[in-house]
RODO-2510 file (C-alpha; in nm, 4 decimals, decimal comma):
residues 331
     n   res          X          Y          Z
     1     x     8,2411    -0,6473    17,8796
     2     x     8,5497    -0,8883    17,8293
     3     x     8,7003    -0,8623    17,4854
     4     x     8,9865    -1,0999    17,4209
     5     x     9,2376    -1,0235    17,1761
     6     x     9,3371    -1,2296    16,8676
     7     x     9,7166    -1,2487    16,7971
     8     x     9,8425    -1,3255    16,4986
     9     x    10,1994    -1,4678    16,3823
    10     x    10,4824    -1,2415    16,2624
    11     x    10,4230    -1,2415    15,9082
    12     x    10,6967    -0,9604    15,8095
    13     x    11,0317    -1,0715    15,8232
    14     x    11,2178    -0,8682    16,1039
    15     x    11,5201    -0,6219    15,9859
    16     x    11,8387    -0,5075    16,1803
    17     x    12,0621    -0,2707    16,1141
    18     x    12,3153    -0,4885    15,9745
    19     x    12,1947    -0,7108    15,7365
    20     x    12,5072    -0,8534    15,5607
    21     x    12,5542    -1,2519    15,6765
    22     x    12,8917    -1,3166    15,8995
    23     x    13,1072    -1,5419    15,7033
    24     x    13,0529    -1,8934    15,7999
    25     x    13,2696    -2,1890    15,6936
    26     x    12,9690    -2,4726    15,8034
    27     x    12,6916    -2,2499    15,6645
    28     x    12,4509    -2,4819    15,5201
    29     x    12,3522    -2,3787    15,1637
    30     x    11,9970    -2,2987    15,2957
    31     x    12,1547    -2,0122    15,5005
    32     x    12,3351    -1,8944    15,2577
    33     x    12,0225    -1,8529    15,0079
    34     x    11,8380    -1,6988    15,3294
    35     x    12,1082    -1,4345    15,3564
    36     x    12,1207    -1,3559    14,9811
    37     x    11,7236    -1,2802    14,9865
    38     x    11,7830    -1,0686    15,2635
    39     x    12,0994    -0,8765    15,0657
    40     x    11,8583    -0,8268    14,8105
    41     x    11,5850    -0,7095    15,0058
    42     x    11,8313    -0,4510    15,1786
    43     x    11,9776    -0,3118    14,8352
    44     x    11,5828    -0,2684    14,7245
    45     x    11,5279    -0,0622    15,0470
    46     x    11,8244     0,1661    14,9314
    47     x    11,8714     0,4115    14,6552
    48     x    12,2092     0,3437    14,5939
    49     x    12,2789    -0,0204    14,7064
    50     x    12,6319     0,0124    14,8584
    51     x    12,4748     0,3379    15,1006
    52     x    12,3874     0,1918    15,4467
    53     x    12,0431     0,2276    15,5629
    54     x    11,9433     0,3406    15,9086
    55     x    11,7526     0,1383    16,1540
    56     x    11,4522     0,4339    16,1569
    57     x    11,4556     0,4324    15,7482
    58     x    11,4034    -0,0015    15,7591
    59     x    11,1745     0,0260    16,0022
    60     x    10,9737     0,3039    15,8199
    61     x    11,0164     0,1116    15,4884
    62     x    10,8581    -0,1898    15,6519
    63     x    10,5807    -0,0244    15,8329
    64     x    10,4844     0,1000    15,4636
    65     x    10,5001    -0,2525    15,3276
    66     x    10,2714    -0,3538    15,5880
    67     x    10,0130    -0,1192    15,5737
    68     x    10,0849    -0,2267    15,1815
    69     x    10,0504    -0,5685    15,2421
    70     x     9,6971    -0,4874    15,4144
    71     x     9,5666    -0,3180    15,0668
    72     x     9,5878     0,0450    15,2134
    73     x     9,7628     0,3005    15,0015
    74     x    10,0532     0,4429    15,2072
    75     x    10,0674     0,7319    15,0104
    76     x     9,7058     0,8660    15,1175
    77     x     9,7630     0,7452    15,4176
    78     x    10,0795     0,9480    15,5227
    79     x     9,8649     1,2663    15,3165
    80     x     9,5930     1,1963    15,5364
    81     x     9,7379     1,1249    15,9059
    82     x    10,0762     1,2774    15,9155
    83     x    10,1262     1,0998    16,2656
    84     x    10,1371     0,7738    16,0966
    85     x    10,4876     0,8961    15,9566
    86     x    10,6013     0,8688    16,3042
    87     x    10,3831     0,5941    16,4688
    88     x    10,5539     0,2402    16,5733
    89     x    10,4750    -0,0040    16,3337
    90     x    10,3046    -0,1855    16,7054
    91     x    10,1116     0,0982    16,7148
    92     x     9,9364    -0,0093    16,3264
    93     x     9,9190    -0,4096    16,4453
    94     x     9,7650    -0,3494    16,8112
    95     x     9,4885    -0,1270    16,5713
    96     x     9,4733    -0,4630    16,3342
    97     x     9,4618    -0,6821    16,6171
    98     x     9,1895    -0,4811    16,7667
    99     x     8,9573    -0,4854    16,4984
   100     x     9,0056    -0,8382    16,4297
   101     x     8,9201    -0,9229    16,7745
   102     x     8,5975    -0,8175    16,6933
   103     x     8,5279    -1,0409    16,4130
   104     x     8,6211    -0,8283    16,1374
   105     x     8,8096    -1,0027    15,8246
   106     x     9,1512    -0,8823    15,6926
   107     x     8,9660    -0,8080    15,3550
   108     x     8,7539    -0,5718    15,5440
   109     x     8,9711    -0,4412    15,7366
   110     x     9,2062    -0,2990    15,4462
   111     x     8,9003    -0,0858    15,3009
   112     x     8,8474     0,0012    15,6905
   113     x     9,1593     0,1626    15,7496
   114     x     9,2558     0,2800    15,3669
   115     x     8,8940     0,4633    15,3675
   116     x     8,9846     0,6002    15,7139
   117     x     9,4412     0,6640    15,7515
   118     x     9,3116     0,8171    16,0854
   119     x     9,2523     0,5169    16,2743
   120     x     9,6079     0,3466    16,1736
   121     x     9,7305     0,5681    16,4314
   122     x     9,4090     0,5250    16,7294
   123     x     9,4752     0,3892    17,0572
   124     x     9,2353     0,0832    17,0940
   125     x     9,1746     0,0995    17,4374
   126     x     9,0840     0,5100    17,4142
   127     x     8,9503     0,4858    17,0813
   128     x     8,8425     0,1661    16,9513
   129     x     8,7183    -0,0007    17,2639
   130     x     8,4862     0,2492    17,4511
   131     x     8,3154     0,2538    17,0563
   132     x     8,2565    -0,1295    17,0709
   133     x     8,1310    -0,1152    17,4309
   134     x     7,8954     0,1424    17,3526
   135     x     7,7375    -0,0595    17,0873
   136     x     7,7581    -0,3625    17,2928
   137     x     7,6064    -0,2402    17,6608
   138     x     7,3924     0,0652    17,5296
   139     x     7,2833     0,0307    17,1810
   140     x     7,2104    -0,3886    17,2628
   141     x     7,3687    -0,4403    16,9194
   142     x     7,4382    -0,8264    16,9484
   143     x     7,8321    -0,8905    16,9676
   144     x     7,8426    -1,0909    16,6576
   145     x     7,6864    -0,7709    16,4295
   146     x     7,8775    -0,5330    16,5997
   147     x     8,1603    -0,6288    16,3458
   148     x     7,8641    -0,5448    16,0496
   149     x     7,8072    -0,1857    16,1952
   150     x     8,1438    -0,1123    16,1741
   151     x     8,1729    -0,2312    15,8585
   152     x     7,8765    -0,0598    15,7017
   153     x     7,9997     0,2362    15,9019
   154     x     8,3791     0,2757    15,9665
   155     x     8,3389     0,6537    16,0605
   156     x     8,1405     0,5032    16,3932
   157     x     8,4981     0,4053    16,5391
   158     x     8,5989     0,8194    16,4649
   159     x     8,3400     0,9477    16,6584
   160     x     8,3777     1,0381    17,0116
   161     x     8,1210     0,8109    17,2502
   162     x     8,0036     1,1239    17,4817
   163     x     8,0308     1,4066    17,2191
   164     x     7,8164     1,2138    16,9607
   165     x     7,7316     0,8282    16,9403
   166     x     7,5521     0,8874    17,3063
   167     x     7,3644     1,1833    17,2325
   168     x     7,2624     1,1478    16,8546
   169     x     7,1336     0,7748    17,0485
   170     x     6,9159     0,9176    17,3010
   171     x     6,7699     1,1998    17,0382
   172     x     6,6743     0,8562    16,7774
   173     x     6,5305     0,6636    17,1265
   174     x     6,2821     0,9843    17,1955
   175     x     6,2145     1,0281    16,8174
   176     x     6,0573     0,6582    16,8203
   177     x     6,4054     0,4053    16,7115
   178     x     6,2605     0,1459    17,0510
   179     x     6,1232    -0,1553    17,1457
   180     x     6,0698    -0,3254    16,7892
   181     x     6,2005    -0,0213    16,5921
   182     x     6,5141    -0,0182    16,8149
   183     x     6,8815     0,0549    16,6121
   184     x     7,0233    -0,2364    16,5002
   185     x     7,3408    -0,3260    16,3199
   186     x     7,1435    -0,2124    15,9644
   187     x     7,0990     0,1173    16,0418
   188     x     7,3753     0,2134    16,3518
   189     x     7,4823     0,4686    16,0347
   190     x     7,2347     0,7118    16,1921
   191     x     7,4085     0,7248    16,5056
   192     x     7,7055     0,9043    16,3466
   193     x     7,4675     1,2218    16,1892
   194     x     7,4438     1,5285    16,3725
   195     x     7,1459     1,6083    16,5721
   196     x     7,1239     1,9701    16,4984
   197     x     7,2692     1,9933    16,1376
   198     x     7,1288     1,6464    15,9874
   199     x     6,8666     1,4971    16,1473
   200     x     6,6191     1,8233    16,2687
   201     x     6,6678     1,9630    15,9304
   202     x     6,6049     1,6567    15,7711
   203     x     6,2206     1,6153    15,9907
   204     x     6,1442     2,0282    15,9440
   205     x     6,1857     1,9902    15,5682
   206     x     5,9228     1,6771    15,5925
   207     x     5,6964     1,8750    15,8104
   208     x     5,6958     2,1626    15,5682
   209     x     5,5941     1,9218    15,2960
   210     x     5,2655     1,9580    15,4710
   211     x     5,3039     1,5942    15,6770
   212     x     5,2287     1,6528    16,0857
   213     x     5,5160     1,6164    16,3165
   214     x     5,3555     1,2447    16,4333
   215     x     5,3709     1,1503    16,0043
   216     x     5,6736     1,2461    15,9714
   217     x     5,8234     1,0358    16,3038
   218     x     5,6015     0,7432    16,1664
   219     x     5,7613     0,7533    15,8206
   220     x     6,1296     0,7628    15,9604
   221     x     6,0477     0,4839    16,1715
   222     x     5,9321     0,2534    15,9392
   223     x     6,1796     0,3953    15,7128
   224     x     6,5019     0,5328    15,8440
   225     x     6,7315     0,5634    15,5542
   226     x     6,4943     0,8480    15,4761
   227     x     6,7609     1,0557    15,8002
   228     x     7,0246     0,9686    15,5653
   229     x     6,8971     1,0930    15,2541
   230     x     6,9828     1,4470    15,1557
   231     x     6,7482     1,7358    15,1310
   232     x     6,9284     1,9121    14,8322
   233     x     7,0119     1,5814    14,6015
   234     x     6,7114     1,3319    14,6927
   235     x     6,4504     1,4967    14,8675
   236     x     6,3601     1,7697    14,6640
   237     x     6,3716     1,6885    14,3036
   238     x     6,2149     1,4180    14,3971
   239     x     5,9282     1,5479    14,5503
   240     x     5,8867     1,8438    14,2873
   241     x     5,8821     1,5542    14,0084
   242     x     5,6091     1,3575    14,1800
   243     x     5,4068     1,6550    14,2647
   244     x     5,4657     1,8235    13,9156
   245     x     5,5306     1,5839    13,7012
   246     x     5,2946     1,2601    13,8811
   247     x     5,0810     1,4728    13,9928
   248     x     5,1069     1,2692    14,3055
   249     x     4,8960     1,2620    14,6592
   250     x     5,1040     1,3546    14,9529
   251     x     4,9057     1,0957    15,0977
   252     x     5,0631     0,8145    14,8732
   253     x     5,4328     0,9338    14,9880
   254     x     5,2995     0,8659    15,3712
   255     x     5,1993     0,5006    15,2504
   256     x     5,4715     0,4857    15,0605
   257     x     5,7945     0,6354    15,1947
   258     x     6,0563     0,4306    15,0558
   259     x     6,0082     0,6367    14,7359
   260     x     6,2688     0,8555    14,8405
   261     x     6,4879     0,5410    14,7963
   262     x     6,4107     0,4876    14,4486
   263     x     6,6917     0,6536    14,1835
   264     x     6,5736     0,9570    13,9929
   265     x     6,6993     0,9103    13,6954
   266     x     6,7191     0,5332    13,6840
   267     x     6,3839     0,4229    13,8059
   268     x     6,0901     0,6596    13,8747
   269     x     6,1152     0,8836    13,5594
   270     x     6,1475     0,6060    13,3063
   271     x     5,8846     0,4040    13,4293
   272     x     5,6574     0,6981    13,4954
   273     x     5,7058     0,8071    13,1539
   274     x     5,6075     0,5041    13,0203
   275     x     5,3104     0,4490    13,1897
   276     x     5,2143     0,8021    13,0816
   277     x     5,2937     0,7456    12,6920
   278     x     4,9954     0,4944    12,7238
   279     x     4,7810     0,7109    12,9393
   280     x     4,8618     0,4515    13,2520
   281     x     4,9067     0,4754    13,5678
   282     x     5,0249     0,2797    13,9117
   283     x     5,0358     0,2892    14,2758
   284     x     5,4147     0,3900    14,3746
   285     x     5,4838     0,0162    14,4803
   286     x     5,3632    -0,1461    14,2299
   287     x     5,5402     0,1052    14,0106
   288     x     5,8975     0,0906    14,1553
   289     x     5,8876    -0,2538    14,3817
   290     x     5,9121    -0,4626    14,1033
   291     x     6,1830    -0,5640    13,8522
   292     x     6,2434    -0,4650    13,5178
   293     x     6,1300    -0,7436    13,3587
   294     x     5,7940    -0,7701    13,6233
   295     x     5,7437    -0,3907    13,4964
   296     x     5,7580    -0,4442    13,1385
   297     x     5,5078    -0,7732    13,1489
   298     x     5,3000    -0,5917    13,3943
   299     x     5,3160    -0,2772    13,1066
   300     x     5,2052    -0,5189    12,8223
   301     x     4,9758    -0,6913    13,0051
   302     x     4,7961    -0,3599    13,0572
   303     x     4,8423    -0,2686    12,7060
   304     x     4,6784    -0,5861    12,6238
   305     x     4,4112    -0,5584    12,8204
   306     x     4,3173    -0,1243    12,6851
   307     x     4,3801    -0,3106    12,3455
   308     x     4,1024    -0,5999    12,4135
   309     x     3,8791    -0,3159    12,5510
   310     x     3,8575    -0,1350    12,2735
   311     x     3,7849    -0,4081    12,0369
   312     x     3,5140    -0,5203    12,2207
   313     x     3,3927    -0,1582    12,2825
   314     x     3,3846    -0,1124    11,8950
   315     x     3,2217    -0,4798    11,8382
   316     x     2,9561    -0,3204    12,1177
   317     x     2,9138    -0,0052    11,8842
   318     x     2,8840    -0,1987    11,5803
   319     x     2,6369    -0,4160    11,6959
   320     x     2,4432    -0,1003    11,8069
   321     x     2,4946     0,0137    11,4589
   322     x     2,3440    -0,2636    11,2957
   323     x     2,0636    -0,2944    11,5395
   324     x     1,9659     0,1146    11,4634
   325     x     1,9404    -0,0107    11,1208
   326     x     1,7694    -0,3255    11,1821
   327     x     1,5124    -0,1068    11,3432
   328     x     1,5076     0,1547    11,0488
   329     x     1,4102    -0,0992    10,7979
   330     x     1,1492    -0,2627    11,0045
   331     x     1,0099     0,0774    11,0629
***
């Protein structure tokens, strides 16, 4: 795999040690305002403007103005990666340069690195690289998405290739993720979950639900966010609400697995409750698939239609009514 670099001008102005212009008789005025900017930048860098500043203090200062300058807070990351203290700022742009190789915007790659300090100090062709490779040659993710797995997952380029991208890969191949259910770029998030303390947990817990072993595979498959969901915060109130509460099938969440995607709070209990305050009920997708507004006009179109069942159940009973008595008096 050939990767070719993307360099990008100079965009920080470099700093010496000596910073004060050399008097020049034919100094055009130009130079002159170019030295005063840089007079002023120096007396910013210092607390007291007439101490000198050391070549290691600039050239800290500036690396912290970059990193700055690429919307990452310098503050978490020095708390975060206390080698970035002492890193080169070359060490910060070959990580930029690296990244943006790869397709990834300078937008993105601020978030990137301020979500993650670690990487500021990564060596690309260690670190970085043998990630991007990996995705490339072994996952098949096409080179143009590989930049939108790493931006839907930065912790991907943290993670050691042989210690855990490979094998959490081959586990998700065996479980079923191939052929037309293979990883791509939308869910490459699974490849950074442990084997042993995410994912098995995550399949027993399904299993014990009462689902068979081939169910459960089936459901992850067609839906895989359910491996990143957790057992304590989604799956379980969830599943004692629709069993307690819904008095739900176990066979609709098998249909229906994307359930577990639905909020709470937000969307399944309100709706649910409404339905029930009017003694209604719906399929889950019909229930949660639709929009606000689609659930409300499906609600009072139902309403409606109990509403024009009734009347004509009681026009039915009246005309029995009258009928009984027709046959009374005839009688």
């Amino acid at each position: 795999m050939i990767i070719r670099l993307q360099f990008f001008p100079q965009t920080l102005i470099p700093l010496h040690s000596t910073l004060s212009p050399v008097k020049n008789p034919n100094r055009s005025p130009n130079c002159t305002k170019q030295s005063q900017l840089l007079d002023g930048f120096r007396n910013s860098l210092s607390p007291h403007p007439n101490t000198p500043i050391s070549d290691s203090g600039l050239r800290f200062r500036q690396k912290l103005l970059y990193i700055e300058n690429l919307k990452v807070n310098s503050s978490k990351a020095l708390h975060k990666n206390p080698n970035f203290r002492s890193a080169p700022l070359d060490t910060v742009k070959s990580v930029e340069k690296c990244l943006c190789s790869m397709g990834i915007q300078r937008s993105a790659l601020g978030r990137i690195l301020d979500m993650h300090p670690q990487l500021l100090t990564s060596d690309p062709y260690n670190d970085l690289y043998p990630v991007f490779d990996f995705l490339f040659n072994e996952v098949h993710i096409p080179f143009p998405d590989i930049q939108k797995s790493i931006i839907r997952c930065p912790r991907l380029l943290l993670c050691s290739v042989d210690d855990q991208l490979r094998p959490t890969f081959y586990f998700l191949k065996k479980l079923g993720f191939a052929g037309p259910h293979a990883i791509t770029c939308q869910n490459t998030l699974l490849l950074v979950s442990s084997v042993e303390d995410t994912l098995v947990p995550k399949l027993e817990y399904l299993q014990n639900l009462g689902f068979s072993y081939k169910e459960v595979v089936k459901m992850v498959v067609r839906s895989p966010g359910l491996l990143t969901f957790s057992i304590e915060k989604n799956f379980q109130p969830k599943v004692e609400y629709f069993l307690d509460e819904m008095k739900g099938d176990l066979a609709e969440l098998k249909r229906f697995p994307q359930y577990f995607s639905f909020s709470l709070e937000g969307k399944i209990k309100p709706r649910h409750r409404l339905l029930a305050e009017h003694g209604f009920s719906l399929p889950l997708p019909e229930m949660l698939k639709v929009s606000d507004g689609e659930f409300n006009l499906r609600l009072i179109e139902m309403r409606l239609q109990l509403a024009d069942e009734r009347y004509l159940d009681c026009v039915s009973e009246n005309q029995d009514g009258n009928k009984w008595r027709h046959d009374l008096t005839r009688r």
